[in-house]
N, C-alpha and C positions, 0 to 999 in steps of 0.2 A: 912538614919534612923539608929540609932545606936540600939544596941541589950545588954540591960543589964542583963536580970534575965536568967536560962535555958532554960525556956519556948520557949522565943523570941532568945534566940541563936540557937535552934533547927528550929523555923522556918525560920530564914534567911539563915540558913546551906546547905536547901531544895530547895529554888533556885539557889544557885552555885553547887549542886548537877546536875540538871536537866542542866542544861547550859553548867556545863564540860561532858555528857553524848552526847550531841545534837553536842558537838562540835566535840567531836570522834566519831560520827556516821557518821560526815558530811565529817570529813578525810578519812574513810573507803571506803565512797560509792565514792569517788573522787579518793584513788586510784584502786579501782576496777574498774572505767572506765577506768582510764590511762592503766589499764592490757590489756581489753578488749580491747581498741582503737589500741594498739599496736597490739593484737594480729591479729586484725583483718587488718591492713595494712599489715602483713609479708604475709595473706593467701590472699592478692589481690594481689600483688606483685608477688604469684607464679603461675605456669601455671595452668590453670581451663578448667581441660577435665573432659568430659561429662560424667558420667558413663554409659557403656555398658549394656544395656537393655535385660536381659536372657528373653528370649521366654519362655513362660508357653510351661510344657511339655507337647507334643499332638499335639499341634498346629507349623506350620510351616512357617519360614521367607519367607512372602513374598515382592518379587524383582521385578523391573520392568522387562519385556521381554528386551533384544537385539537384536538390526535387525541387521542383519548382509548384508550388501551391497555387494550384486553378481550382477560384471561387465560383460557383452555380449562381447564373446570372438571377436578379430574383423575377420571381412572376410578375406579370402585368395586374394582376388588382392589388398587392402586394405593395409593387411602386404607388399606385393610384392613391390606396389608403398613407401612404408617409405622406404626401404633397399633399393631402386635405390635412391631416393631423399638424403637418408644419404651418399654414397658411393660419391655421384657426389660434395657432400659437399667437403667431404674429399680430394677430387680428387683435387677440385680447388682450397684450400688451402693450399696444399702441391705444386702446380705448383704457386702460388703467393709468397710461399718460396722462390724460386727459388732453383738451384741443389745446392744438399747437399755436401757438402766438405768429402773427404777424411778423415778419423780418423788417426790420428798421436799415432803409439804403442810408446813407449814408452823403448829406446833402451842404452843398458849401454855398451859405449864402453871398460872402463877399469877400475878396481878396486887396490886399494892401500892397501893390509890387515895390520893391525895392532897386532900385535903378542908378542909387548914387555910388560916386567913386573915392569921396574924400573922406576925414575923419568927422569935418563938419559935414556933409550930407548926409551920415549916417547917424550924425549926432541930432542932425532936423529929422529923419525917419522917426527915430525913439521918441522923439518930442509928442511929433503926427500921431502916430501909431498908440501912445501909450494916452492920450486927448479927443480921438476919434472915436465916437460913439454912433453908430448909423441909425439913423429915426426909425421908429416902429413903424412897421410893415412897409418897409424896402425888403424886394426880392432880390435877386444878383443882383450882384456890382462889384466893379473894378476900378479900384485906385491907386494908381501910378502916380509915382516920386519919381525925376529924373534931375540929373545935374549935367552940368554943364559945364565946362570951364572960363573964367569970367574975366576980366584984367585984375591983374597983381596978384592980392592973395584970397579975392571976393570970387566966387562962384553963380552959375544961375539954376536955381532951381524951379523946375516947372511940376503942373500938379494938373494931370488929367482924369477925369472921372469920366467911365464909359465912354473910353473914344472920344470926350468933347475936351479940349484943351480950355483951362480956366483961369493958370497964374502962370505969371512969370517972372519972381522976383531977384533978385541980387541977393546974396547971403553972407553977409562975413562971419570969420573966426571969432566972436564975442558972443558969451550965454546969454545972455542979455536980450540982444536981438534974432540969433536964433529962436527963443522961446517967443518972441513978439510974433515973426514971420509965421511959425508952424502955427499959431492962435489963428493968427488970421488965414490961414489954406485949410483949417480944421472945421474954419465959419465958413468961405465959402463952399468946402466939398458937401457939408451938412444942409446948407443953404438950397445947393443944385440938386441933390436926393429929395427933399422934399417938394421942390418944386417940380419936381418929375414924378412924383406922387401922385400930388393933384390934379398933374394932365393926367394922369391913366385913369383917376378915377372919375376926373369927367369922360373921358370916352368912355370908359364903363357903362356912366348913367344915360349915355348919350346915345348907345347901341342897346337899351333895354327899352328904352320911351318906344310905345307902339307907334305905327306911321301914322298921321292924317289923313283921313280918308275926305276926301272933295264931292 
């Protein structure tokens, strides 16, 4: 229907009024659900503890009672009888072990100390160390490598066994003569073990000889 005069343009103006009103009411309440919906998924979503229920003042929480379970102490032959029955347990298990072995201490018969500072002194330790073999039946002993600092770019390395000082040589940076020097402190250190051997075992033989009787 067309609308010519004012009249009738007022009136048709009044239903597109009422229709764009009805249509943003209907947006509105559509996103005020979508708020609510949402909000309401985050607050299920989180943890729902109970609120804590305050006691009117005056009145007092009540609890159920607790029984508390008192066990009857047992009789004296009662006890007496578990402590042989455990014992005899024990007994017979330790004898189905069979006998216990011997424990092995744990015994260091000789040590190699390392005493140097340079890359050759540690290169003459590896030489020592990896050539040194100590003579059958030497008990402890200790063998100390020390270095020293020497003129230029040569070193002194000293080699003591048990406390008794025995080289003292100059060492320079060449394989060559490193491997010569450790040869030679690897014959003396073996040299002085064995010779300290056969003092011990002459006093040995020496404190077994019965005395002379006169």
């Amino acid at each position: 229907m067309e609308c010519h005069n004012p009249n009738a343009i007022r009136q048709c103006a009044r239903p597109k009024r009422a229709l764009r009103l009805q249509q943003l009411w209907r947006e509105g309440v559509l996103c005020l659900l979508a708020v609510l919906l949402q909000v309401g998924t985050a607050a299920g979503q989180g943890e729902r503890r109970a609120p804590a229920r305050e006691d009117a003042p005056g009145q007092k929480s009540q609890q159920a009672p607790v029984r508390e379970s008192k066990a009857a102490p047992l009789p004296a032959n009662k006890l007496e009888e578990a402590l042989r029955l455990l014992l005899k347990a024990t007994s017979d298990s330790t004898a189905a072990a069979g006998p216990q072995r011997p424990q092995r201490t744990l015994e260091i018969e000789g040590l190699i100390v390392d005493q140097t500072i340079s890359k050759v002194g540690h290169d003459f330790y590896d030489i020592f160390y990896t050539q040194f073999e100590a003579p059958p039946g030497i008990g402890e002993y200790v063998v100390t490598i020390t270095e020293k600092p020497g003129r230029g770019t040569s070193t002194l390395i000293s080699l003591n066994v048990n406390e008794t000082d025995l080289l003292e040589m100059p060492l320079q940076p060449k394989q060559e003569y490193i491997e010569a020097v450790a040869a030679d402190a690897v014959n003396a250190a073996i040299g002085f073990l064995e010779e300290a051997r056969s003092v011990s075992r002459q006093l040995e033989k020496g404190g077994k000889q019965p005395l002379e009787t006169f």
